[in-house]
ChimeraX commands (.cxc) that place a marker at each C-alpha (Angstrom):
marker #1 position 5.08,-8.85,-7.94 radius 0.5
marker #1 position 6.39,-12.88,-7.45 radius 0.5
marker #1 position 2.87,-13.80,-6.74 radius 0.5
marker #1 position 0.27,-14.51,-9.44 radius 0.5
marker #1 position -2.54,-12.99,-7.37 radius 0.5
marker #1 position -5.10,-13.42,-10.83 radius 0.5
marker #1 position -4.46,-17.01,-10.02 radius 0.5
marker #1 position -4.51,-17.43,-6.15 radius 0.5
marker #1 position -6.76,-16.67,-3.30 radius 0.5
marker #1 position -6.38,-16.14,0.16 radius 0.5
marker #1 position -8.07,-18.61,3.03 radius 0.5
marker #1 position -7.63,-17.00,6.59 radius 0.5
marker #1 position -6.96,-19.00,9.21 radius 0.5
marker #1 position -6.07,-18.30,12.68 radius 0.5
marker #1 position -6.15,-14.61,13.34 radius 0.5
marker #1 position -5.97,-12.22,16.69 radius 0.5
marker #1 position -3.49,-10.74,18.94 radius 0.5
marker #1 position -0.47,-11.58,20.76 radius 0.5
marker #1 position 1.12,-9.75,23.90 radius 0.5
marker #1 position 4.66,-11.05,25.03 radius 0.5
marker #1 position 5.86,-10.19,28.44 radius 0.5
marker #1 position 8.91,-8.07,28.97 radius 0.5
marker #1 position 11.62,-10.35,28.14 radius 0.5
marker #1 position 9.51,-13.52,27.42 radius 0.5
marker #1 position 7.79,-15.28,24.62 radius 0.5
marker #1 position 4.48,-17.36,24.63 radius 0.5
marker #1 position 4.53,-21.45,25.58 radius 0.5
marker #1 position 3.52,-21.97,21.92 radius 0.5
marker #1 position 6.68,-20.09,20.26 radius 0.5
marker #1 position 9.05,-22.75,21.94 radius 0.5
marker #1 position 12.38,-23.00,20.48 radius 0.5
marker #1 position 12.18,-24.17,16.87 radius 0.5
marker #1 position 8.50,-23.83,16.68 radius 0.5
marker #1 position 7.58,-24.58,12.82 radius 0.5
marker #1 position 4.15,-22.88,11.11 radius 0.5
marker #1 position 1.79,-25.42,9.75 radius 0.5
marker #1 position 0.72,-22.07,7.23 radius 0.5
marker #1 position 1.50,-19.02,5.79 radius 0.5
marker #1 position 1.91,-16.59,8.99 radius 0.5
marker #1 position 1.87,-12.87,8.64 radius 0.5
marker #1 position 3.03,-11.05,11.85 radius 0.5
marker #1 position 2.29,-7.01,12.43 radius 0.5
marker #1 position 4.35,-5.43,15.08 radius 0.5
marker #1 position 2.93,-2.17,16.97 radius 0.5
marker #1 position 4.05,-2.49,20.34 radius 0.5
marker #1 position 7.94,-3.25,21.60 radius 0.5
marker #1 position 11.24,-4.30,19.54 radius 0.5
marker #1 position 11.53,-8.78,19.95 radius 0.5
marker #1 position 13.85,-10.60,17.29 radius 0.5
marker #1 position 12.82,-13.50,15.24 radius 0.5
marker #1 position 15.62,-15.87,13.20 radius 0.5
marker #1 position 14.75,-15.66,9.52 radius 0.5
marker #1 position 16.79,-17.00,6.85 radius 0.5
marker #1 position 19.00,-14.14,6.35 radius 0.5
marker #1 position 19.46,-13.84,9.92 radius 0.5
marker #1 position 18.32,-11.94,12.94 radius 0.5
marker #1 position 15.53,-9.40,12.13 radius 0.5
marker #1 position 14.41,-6.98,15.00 radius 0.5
marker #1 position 10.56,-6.70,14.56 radius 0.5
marker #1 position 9.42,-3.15,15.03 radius 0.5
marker #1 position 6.13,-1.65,15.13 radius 0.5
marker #1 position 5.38,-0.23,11.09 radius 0.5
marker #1 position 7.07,-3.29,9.49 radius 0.5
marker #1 position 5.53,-6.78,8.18 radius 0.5
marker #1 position 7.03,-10.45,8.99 radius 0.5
marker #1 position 6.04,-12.96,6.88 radius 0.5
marker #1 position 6.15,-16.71,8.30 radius 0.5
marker #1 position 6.61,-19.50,6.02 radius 0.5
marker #1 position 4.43,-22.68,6.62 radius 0.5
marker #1 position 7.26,-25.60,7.47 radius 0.5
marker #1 position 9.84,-23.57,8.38 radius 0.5
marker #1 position 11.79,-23.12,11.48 radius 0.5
marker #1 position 12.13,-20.19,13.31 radius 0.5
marker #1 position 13.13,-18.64,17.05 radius 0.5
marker #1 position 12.18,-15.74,18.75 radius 0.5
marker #1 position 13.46,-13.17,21.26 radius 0.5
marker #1 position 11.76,-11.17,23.52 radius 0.5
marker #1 position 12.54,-7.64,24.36 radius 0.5
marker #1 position 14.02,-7.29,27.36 radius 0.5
marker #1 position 12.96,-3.66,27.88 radius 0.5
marker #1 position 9.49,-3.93,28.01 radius 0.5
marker #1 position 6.65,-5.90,26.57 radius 0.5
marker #1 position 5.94,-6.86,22.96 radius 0.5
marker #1 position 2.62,-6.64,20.69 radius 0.5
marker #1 position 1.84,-7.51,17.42 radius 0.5
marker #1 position -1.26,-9.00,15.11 radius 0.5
marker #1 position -0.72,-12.43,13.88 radius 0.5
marker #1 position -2.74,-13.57,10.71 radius 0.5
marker #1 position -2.14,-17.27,9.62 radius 0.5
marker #1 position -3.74,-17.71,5.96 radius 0.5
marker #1 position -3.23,-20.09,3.13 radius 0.5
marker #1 position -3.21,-19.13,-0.92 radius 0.5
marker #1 position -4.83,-21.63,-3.05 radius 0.5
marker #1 position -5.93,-21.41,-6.67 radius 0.5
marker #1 position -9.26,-22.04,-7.86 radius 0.5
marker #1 position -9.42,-25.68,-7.07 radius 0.5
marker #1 position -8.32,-25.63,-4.00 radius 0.5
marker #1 position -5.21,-26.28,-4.44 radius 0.5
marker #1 position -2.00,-24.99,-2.10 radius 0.5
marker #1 position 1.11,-21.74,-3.48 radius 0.5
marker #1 position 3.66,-24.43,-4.54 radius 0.5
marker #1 position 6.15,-25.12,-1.63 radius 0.5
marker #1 position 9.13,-23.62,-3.51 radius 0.5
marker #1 position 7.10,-21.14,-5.21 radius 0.5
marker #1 position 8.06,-17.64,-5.38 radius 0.5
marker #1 position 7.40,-15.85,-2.13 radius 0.5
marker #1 position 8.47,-12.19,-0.99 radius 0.5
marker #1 position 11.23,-11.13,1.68 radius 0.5
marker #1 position 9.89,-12.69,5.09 radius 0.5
marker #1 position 10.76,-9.06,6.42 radius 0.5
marker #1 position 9.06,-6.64,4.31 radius 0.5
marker #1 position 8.77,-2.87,5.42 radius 0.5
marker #1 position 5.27,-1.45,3.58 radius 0.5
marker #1 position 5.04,1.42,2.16 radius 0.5
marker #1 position 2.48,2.72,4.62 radius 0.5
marker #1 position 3.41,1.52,7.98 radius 0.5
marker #1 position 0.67,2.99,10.02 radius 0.5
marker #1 position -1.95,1.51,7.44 radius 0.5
marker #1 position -0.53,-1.78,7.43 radius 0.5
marker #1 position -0.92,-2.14,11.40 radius 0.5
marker #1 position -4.41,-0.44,10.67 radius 0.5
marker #1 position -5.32,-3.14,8.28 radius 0.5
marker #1 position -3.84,-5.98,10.59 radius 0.5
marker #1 position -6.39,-4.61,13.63 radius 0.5
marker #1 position -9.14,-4.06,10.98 radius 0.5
marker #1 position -8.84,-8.18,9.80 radius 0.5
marker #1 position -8.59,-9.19,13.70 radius 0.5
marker #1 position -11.73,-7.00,15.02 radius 0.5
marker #1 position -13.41,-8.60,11.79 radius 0.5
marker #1 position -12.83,-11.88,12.55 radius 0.5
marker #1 position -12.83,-12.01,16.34 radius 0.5
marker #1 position -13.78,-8.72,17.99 radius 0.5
marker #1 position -12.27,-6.12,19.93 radius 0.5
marker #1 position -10.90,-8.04,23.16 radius 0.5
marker #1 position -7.15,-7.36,23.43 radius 0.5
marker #1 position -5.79,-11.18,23.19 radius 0.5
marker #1 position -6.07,-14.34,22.00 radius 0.5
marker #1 position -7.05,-15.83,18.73 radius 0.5
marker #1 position -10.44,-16.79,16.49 radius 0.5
marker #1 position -10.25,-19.48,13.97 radius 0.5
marker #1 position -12.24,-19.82,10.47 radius 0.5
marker #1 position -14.88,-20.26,9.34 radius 0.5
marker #1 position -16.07,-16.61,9.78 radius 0.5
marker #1 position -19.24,-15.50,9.64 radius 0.5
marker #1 position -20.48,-13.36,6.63 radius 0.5
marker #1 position -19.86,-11.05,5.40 radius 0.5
marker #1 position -16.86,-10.27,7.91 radius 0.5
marker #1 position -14.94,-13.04,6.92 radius 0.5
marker #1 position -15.22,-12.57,2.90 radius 0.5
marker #1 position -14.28,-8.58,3.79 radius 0.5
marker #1 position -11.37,-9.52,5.95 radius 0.5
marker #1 position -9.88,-11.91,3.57 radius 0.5
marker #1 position -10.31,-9.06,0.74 radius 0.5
marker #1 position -7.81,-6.68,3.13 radius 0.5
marker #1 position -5.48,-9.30,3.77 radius 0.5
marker #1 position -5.23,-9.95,0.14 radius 0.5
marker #1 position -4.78,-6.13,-0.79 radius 0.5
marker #1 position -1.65,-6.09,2.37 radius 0.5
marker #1 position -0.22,-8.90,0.53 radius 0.5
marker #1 position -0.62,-7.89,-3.08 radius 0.5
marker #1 position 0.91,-4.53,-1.57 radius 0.5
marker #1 position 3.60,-6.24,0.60 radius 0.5
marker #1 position 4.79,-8.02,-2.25 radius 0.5
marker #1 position 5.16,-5.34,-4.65 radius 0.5
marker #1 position 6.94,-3.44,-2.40 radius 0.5
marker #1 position 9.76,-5.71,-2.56 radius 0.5
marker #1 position 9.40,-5.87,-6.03 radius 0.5
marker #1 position 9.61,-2.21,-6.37 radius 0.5
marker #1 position 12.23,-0.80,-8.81 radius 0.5
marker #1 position 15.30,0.43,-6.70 radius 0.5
marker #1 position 15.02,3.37,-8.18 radius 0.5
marker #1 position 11.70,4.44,-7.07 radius 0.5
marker #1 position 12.51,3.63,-3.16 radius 0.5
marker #1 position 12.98,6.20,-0.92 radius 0.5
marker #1 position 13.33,5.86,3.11 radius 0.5
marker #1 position 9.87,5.76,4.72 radius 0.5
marker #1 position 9.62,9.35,5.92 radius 0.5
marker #1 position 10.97,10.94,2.76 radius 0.5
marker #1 position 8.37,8.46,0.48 radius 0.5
marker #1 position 5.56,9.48,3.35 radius 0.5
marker #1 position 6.30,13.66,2.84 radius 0.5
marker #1 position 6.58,13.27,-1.33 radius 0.5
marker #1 position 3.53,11.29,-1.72 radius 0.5
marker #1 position 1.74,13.80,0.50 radius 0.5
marker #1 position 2.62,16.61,-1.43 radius 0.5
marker #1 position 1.56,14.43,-4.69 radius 0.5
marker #1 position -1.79,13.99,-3.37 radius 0.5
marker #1 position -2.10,17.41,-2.40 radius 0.5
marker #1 position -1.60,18.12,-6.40 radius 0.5
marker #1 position -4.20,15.50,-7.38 radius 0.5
marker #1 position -6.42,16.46,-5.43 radius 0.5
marker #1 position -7.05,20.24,-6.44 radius 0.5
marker #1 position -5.07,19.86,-10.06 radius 0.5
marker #1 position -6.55,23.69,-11.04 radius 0.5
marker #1 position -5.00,25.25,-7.97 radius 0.5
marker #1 position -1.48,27.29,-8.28 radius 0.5
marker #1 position 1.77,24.29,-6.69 radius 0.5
marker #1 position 4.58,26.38,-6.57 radius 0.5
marker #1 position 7.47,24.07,-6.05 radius 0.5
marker #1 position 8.98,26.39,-3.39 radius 0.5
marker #1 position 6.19,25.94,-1.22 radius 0.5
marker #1 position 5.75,22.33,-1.69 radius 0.5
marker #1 position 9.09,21.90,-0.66 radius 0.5
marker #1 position 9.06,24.07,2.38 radius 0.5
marker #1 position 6.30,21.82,3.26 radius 0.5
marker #1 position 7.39,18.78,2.87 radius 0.5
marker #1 position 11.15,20.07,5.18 radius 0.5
marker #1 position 13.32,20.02,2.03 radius 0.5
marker #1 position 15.10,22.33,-0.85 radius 0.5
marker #1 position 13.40,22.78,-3.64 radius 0.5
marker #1 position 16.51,21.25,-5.54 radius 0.5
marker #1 position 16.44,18.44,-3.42 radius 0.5
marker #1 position 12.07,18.00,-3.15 radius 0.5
marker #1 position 12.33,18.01,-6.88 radius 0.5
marker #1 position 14.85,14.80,-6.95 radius 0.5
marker #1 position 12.60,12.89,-4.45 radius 0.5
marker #1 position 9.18,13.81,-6.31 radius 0.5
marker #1 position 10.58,12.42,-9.73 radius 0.5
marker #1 position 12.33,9.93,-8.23 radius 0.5
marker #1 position 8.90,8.82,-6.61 radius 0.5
marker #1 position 6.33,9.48,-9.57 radius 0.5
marker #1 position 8.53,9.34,-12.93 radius 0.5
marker #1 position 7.98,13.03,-13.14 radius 0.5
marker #1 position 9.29,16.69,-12.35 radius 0.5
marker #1 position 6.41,18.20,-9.98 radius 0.5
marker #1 position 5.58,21.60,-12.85 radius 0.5
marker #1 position 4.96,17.77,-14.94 radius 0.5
marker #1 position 3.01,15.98,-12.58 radius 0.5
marker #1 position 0.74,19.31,-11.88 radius 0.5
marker #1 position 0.56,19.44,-15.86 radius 0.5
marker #1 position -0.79,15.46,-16.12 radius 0.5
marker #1 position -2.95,16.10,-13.35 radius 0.5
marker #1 position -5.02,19.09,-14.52 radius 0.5
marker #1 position -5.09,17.34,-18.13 radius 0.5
marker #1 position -6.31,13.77,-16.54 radius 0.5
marker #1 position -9.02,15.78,-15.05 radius 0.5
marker #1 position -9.72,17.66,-18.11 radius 0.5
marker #1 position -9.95,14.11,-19.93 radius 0.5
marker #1 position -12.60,12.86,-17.28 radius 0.5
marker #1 position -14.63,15.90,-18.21 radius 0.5
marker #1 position -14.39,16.32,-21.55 radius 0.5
marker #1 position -15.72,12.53,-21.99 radius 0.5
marker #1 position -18.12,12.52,-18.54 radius 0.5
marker #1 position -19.59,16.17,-18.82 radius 0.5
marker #1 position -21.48,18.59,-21.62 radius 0.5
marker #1 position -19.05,21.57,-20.92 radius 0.5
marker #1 position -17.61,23.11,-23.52 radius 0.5
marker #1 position -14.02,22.91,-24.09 radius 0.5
marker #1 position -13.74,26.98,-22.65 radius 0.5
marker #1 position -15.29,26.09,-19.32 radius 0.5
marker #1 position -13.20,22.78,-18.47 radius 0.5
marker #1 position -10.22,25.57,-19.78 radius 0.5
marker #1 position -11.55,28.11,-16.95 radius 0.5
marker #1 position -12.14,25.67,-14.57 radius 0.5
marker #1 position -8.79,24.31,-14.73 radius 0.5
marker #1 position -7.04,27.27,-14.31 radius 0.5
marker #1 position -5.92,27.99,-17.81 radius 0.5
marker #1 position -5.84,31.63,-18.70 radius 0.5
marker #1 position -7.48,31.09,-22.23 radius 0.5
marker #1 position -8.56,28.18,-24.59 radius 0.5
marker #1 position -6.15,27.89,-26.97 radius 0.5
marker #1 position -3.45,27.52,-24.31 radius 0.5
marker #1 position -5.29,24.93,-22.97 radius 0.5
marker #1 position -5.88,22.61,-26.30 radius 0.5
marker #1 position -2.72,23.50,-27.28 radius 0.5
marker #1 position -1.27,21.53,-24.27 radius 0.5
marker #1 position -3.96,18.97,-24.03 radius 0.5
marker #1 position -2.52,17.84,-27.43 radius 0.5
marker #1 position 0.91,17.73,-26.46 radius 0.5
marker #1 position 0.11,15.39,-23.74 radius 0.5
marker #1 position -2.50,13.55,-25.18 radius 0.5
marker #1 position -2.42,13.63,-28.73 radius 0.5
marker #1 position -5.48,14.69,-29.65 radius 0.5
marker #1 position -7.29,18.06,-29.85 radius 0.5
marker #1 position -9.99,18.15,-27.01 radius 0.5
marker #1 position -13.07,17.76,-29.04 radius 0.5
marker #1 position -11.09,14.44,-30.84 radius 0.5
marker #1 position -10.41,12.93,-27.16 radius 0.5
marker #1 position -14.25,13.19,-26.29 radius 0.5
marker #1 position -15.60,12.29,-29.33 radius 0.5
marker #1 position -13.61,9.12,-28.59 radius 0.5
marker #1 position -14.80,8.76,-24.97 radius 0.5
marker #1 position -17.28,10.48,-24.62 radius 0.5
marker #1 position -20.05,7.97,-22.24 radius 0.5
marker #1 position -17.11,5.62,-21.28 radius 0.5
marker #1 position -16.45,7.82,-18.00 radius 0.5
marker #1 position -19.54,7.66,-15.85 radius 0.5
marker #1 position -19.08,10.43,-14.00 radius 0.5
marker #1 position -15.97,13.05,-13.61 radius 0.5
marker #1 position -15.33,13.75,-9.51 radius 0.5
marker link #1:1,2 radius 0.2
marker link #1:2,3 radius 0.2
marker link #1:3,4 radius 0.2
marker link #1:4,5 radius 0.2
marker link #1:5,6 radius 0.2
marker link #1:6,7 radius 0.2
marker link #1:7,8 radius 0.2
marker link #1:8,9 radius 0.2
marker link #1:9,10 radius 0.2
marker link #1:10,11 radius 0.2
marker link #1:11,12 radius 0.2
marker link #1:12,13 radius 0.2
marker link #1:13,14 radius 0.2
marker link #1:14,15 radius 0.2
marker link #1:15,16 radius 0.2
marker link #1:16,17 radius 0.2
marker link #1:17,18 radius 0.2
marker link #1:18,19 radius 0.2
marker link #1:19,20 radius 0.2
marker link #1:20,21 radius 0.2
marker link #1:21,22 radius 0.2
marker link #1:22,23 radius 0.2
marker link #1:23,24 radius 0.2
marker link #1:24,25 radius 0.2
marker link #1:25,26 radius 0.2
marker link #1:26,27 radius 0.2
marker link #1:27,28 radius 0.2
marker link #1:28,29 radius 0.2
marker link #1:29,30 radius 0.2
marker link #1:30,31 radius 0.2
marker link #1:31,32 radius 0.2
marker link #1:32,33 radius 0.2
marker link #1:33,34 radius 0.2
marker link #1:34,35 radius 0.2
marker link #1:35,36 radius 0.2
marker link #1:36,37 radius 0.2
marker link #1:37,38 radius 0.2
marker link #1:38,39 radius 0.2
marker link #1:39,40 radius 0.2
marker link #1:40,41 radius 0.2
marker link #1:41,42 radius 0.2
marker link #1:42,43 radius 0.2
marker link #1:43,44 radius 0.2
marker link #1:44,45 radius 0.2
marker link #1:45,46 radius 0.2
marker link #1:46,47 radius 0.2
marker link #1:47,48 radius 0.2
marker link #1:48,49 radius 0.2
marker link #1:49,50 radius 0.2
marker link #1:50,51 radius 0.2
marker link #1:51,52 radius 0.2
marker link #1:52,53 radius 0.2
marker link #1:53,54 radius 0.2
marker link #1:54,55 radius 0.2
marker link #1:55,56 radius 0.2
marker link #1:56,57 radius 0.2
marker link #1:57,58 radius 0.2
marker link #1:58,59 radius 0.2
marker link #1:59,60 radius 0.2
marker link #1:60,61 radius 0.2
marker link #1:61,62 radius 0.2
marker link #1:62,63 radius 0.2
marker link #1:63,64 radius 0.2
marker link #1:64,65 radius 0.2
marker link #1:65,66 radius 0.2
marker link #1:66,67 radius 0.2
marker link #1:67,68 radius 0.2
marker link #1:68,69 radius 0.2
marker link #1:69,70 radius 0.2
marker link #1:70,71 radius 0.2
marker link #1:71,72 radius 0.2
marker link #1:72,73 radius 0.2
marker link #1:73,74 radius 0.2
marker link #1:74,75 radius 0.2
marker link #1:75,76 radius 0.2
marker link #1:76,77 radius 0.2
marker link #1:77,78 radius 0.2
marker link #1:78,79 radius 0.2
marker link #1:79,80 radius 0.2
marker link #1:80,81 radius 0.2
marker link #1:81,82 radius 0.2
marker link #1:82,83 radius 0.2
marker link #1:83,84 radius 0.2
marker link #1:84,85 radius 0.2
marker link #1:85,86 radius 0.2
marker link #1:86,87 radius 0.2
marker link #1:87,88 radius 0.2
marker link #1:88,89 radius 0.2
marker link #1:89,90 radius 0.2
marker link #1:90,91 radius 0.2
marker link #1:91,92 radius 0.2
marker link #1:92,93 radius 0.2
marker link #1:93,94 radius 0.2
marker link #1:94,95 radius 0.2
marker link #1:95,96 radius 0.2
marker link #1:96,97 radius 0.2
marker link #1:97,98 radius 0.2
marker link #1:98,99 radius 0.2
marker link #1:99,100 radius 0.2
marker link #1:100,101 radius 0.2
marker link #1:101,102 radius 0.2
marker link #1:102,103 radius 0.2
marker link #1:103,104 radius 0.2
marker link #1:104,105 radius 0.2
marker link #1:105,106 radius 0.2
marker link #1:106,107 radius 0.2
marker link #1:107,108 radius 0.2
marker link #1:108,109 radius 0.2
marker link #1:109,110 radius 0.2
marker link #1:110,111 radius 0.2
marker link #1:111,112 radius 0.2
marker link #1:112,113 radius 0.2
marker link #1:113,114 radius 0.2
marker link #1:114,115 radius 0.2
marker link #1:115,116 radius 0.2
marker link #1:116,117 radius 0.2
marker link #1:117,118 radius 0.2
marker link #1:118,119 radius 0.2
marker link #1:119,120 radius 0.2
marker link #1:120,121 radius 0.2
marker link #1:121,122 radius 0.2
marker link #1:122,123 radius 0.2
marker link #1:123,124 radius 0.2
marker link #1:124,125 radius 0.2
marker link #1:125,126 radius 0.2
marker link #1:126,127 radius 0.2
marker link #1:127,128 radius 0.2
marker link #1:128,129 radius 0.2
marker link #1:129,130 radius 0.2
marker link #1:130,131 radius 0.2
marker link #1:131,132 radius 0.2
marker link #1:132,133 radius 0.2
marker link #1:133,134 radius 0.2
marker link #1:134,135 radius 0.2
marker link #1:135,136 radius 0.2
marker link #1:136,137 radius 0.2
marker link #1:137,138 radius 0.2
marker link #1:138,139 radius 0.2
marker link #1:139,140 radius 0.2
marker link #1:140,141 radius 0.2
marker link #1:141,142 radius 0.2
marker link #1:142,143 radius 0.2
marker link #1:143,144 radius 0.2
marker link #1:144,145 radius 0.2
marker link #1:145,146 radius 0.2
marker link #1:146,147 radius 0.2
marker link #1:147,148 radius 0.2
marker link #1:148,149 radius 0.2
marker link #1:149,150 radius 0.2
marker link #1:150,151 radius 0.2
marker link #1:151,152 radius 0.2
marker link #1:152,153 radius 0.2
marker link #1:153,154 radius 0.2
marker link #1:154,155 radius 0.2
marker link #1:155,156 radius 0.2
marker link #1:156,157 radius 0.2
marker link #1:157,158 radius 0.2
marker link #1:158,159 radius 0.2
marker link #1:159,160 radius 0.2
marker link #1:160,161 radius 0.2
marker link #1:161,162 radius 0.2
marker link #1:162,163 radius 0.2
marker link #1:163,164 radius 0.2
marker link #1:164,165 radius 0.2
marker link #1:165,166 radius 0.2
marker link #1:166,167 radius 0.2
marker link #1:167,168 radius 0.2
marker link #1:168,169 radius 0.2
marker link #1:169,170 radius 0.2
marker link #1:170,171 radius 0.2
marker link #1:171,172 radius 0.2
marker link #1:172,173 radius 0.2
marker link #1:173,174 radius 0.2
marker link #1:174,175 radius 0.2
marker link #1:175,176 radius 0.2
marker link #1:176,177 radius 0.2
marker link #1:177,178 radius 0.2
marker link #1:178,179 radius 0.2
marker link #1:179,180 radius 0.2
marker link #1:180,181 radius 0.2
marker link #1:181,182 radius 0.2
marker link #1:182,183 radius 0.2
marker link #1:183,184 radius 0.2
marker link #1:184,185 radius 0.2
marker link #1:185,186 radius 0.2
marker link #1:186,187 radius 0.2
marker link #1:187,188 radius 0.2
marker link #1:188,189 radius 0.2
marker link #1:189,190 radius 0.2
marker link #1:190,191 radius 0.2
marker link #1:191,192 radius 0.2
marker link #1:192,193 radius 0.2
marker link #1:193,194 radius 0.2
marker link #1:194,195 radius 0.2
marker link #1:195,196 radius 0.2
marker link #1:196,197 radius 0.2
marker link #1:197,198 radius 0.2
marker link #1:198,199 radius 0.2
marker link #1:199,200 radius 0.2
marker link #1:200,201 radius 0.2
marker link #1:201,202 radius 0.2
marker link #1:202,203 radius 0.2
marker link #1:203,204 radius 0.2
marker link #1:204,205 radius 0.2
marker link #1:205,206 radius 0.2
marker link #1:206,207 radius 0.2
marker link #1:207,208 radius 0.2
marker link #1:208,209 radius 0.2
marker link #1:209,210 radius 0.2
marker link #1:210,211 radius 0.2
marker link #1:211,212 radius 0.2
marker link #1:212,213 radius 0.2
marker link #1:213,214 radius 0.2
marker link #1:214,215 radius 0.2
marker link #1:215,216 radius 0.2
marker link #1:216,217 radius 0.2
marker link #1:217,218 radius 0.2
marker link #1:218,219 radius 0.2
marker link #1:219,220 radius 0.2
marker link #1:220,221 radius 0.2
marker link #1:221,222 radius 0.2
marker link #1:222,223 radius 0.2
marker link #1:223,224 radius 0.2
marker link #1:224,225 radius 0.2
marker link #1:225,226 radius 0.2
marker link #1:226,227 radius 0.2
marker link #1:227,228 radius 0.2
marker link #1:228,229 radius 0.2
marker link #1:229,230 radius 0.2
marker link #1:230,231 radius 0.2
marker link #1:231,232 radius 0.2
marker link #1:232,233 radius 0.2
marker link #1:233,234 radius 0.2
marker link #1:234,235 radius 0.2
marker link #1:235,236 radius 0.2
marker link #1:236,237 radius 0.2
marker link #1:237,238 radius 0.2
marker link #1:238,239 radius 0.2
marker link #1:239,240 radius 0.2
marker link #1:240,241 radius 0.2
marker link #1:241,242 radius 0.2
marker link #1:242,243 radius 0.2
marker link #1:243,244 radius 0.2
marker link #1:244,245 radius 0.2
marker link #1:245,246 radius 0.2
marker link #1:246,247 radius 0.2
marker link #1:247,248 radius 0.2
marker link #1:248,249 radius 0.2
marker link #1:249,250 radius 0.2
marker link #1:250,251 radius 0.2
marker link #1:251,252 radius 0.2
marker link #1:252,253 radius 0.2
marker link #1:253,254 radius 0.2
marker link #1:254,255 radius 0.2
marker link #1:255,256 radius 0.2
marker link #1:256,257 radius 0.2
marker link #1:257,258 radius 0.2
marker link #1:258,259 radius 0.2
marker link #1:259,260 radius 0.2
marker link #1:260,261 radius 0.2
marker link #1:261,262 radius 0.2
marker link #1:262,263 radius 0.2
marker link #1:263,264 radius 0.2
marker link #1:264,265 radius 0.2
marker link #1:265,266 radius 0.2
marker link #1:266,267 radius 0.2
marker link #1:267,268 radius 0.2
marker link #1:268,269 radius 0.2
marker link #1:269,270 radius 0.2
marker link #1:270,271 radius 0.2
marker link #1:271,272 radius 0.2
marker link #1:272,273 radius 0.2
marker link #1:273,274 radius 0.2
marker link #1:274,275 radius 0.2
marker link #1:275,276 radius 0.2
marker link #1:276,277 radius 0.2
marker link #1:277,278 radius 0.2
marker link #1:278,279 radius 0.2
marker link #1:279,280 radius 0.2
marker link #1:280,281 radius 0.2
marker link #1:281,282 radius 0.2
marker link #1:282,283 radius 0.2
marker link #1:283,284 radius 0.2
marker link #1:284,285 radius 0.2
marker link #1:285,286 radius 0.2
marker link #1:286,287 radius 0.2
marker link #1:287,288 radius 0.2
marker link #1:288,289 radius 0.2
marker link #1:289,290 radius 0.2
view
């Protein structure tokens, strides 16, 4: 990330909704029009342009725009048919009060997030917080409580997540729909780590080869998926070794492993520790295994 969020806050300003006109932009995005803060536009209706620094950027639903306060920008309609997007103006200060440095480090001002659909989600979340559910115009702070301390925690977690995205290792990107079909296939091994993941059918699921799932899935998580099933039954056997009084045989059963000493045997591998070591260690410090 190029933001120190452990050192600055976001204050929400204006927030709400904006709908262009086929072809046309609002009176108050005149030619040149300049942003007195930190403006973070959501697209989910329509294609219009907007002059950034590196050029023209078509907005398009899914994606993030990110408006610099003092800086000049245009704007193009689209002439094929209307345009709609949710506009959130904000400032970061510290914990005095004081404004992000006007050269300090800021993301791309056209950011796509890793979860486009959430992103717009979020943006109508903040805007129905802050002003309610009529379909344009704007609301500006103060907001009452404790909408407005609740909407300011989302756009903070959009930011923080818009800005790592761009900070992202190249090597861990992948296209939108390939990252969206990986990571679903990761959950779906998280979520039941004891249950049989044959690669073959995680692949078939997710439209690819297994050859070619496998390269995606380690290119997204750092690991081979027979790996990532491996780390996620032992991350679960961790929570209940040091959150539960089952014996080491029963989180070994429950986890799918056909007998115990299979089970440690691995556990040390990947842990480095025998089972009974690990929760003699932490045992009390999880609160409760899911």
């Amino acid at each position: 990330m190029v933001i120190d969020w452990n050192r600055y806050r976001v204050v929400l300003h204006e927030v709400g909704r904006s709908s262009w006109d086929k072809g046309k932009v609002p009176e108050n995005l005149a030619p040149g029009f300049v942003t007195a803060d930190h403006d973070l536009w959501v697209p989910n209706e329509g294609h219009a342009r907007v002059l950034l620094a590196t050029g023209w950027k078509t907005m398009n639903p899914g994606e993030c725009i990110w408006l610099r306060p003092g800086v000049r920008y245009r704007v193009e309609g689209d002439p094929d048919g209307p345009f709609r997007l949710s506009f959130l103006h904000f400032m970061l200060e510290d914990r005095r009060g004081r404004a992000y440095p006007d050269r300090g480090p800021l993301p791309s001002e056209a950011i796509e997030p890793p979860d486009g659909a959430a992103a717009e989600t979020l943006a109508r979340r903040i805007v129905d917080l802050c002003f309610g559910f009529d379909p344009h115009g704007m609301e500006v702070g103060l907001y009452s409580e404790p909408a407005g301390s609740i909407a300011a925690a989302l756009l903070t977690g959009l930011l923080m997540e818009l800005d790592g995205a761009v900070s992202a290792p190249d090597r861990r990107r992948l296209p939108r729909d390939q990252e969206a079909r990986i990571r679903a296939a990761a959950i779906r091994i998280a979520e039941n780590p004891a249950g049989l993941h044959p690669v073959a059918e995680l692949a078939g699921k997710a439209g690819y080869s297994r050859n070619h799932f496998t390269v995606l899935f380690q290119r997204l998580t750092g690991h081979t998926p027979e790996r990532y099933a491996v780390l996620c039954r032992l991350q679960r056997a961790s929570q209940l070794l040091a959150a539960t009084d089952l014996d080491v045989g029963e989180i070994a059963t429950q986890l799918g492993y056909s007998d115990i000493y299979g089970f440690s045997h691995q556990f040390k591998k990947f842990k480095g520790v025998a089972p009974l070591v690990w929760r003699c260690r932490h045992a009390g410090k999880i609160s409760q295994a899911r």
